[in-house]
N, C-alpha and C positions, 0 to 999 in steps of 0.2 A: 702238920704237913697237909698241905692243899696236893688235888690234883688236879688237874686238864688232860684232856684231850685233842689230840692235832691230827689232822687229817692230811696225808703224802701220798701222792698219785692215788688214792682211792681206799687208803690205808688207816684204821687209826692207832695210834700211838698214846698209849698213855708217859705222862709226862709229873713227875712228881714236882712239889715246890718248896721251900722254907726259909726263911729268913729275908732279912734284911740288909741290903749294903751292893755293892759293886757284883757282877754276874761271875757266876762259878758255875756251870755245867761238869755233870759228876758221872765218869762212866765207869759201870761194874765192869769183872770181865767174864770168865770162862774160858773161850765165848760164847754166848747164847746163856747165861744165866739169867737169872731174874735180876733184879735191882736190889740187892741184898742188902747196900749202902746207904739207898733212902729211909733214912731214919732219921731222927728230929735231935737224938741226944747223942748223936757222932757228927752232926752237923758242924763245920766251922764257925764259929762266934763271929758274928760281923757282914757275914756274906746272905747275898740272894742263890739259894743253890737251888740246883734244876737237874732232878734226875728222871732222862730218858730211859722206859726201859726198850731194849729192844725189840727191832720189825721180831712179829713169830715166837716172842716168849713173855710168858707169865700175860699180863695184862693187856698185853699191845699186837694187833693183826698182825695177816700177812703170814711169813714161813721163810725156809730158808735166803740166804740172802749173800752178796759180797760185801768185801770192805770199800768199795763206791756204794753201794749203795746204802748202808753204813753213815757213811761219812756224807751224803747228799739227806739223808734222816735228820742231821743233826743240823744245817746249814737250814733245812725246810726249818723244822722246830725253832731256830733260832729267829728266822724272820716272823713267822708266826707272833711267837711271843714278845716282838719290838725288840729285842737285844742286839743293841749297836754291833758290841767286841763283848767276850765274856775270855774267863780264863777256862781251861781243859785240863780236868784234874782227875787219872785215872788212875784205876785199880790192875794190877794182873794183864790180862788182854786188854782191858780199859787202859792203858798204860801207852800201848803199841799202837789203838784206834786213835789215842789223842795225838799221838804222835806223826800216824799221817795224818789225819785230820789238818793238824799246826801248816803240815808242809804244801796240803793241796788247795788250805785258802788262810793263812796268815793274815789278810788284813781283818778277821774276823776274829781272831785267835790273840789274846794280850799276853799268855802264856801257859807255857804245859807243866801240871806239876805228873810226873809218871810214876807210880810207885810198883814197886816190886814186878815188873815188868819182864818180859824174855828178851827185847829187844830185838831187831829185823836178824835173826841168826836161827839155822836149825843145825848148828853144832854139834856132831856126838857126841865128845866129851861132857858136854853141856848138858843134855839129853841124859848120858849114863852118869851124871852125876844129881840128876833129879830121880831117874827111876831109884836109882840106889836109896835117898834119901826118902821117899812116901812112906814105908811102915810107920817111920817115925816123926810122921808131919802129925801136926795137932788138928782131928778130925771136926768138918766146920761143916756144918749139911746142907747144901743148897742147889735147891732145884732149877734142871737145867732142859732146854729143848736137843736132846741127840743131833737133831737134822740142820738145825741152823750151828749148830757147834761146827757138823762136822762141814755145812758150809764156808762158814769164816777162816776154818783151819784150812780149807784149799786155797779160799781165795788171799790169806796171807801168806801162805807158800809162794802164790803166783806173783805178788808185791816185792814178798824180797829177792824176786828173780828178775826183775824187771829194771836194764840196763842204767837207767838212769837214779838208779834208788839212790845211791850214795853222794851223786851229784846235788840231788836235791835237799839232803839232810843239810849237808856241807853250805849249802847254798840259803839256808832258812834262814831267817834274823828273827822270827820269835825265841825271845826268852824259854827254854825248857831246864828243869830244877827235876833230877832222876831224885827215887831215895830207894834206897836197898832194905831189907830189914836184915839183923844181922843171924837169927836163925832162920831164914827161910833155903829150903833145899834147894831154890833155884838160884844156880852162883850169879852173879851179881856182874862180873866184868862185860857185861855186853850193854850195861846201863852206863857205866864209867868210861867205854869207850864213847856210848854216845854225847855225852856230857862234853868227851874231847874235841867231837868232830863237831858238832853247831855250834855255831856263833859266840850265842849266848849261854853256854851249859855251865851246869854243876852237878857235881855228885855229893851224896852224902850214905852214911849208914847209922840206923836208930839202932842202939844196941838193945839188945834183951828182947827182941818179939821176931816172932813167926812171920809169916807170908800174912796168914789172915789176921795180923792185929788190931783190925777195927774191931771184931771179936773178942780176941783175948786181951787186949790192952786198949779200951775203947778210947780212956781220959789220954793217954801216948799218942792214940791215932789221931785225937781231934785237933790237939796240942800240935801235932807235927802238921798236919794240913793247914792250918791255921796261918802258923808261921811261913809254912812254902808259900800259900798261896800272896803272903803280903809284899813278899821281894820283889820288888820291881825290877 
């Protein structure tokens, strides 16, 4: 794993690197974790991956932040570093960043893979069927900035409140490939609806792993990323 650093409005950003092949941008989530993902041996075979971590955590300046500005981070990094189009292939909250990301510049965007995501909903049933579920999630430790979390938590509250949210899902023609995992506490119907409503969607579910199975099922995680990312 190589890294760089890229400099936004005044900002630097560490930038992880690995591999070879067609561009794959990898976002963790939280949100406001560290880059949990950049790793060499969960890497997808084949690909040039590129993990940003985020403005205000772990390695990268800066401090609280929205999902514009988010999403203008990764447009900077991407010019920076000469990538034409690359695919956006997230985790958790990385799942829901890639996802506007796709919708507010597509021609940059080849396609989204989102895995285990919340999707644009703050459902209660949804909600009381996650709290219910944590005793019994599979404990994964990873360090996160409080303030840019509880950042991005507002500023994606204020997104999926914002009148035109679903016209423009609707309205996307990048390629987006959701995948569920089949024991993760977070229910899954809000990826499968999105799957229904853009253009290009699919849904799928990896049976037998958790939320965090780049963890506990690393050889499942890589294997499945692998494969998402290559459908065109």
């Amino acid at each position: 794993m190589q890294a760089s650093r890229v400099e936004v409005d005044g900002v630097e950003l560490h930038v992880g690197v690995t591999g070879e092949g067609p561009d794959v941008v990898v976002l963790s989530g939280g949100p406001g974790c560290v880059h949990y993902l950049e790793r060499d041996e969960i890497a997808p075979a084949g690909y040039r991956c590129w993990y940003p971590e985020p403005r205000g955590v772990g390695r990268s300046g800066g401090g609280p932040h929205t999902m514009e500005r988010a999403v203008d981070d990764l447009e900077a990094i991407r010019a920076a570093m000469g990538v034409e189009r690359w695919t956006v292939l997230g985790h958790s909250w990385g799942s829901d960043l890639a996802v506007r990301y796709a919708v507010d510049h597509p021609e940059a965007v080849e396609g989204v893979v989102g895995l285990c995501g919340r999707g644009p909903q703050r459902d209660r049933h949804w909600s009381e069927a996650y709290e219910a579920g944590r005793p019994d999630e599979p404990v994964v430790d990873i360090a996160f900035d409080p303030g840019v979390h509880a950042s991005l938590g507002a500023s994606f509250t204020e997104w999926i409140h914002t009148p035109d949210l679903w016209r423009g899902l609707a309205d996307c023609d990048v390629p987006m490939r959701f995948i569920a995992a089949e024991h993760d506490i977070r229910p899954s119907w809000p990826l499968a609806q999105l799957a229904a409503l853009v253009r290009h969607g699919s849904f799928e579910t990896v049976p037998g792993v958790p939320h965090d199975f780049w963890s506990t099922h690393p050889d499942v995680w890589r294997a499945t990323v692998a494969r998402a990312c290559s459908i065109p």
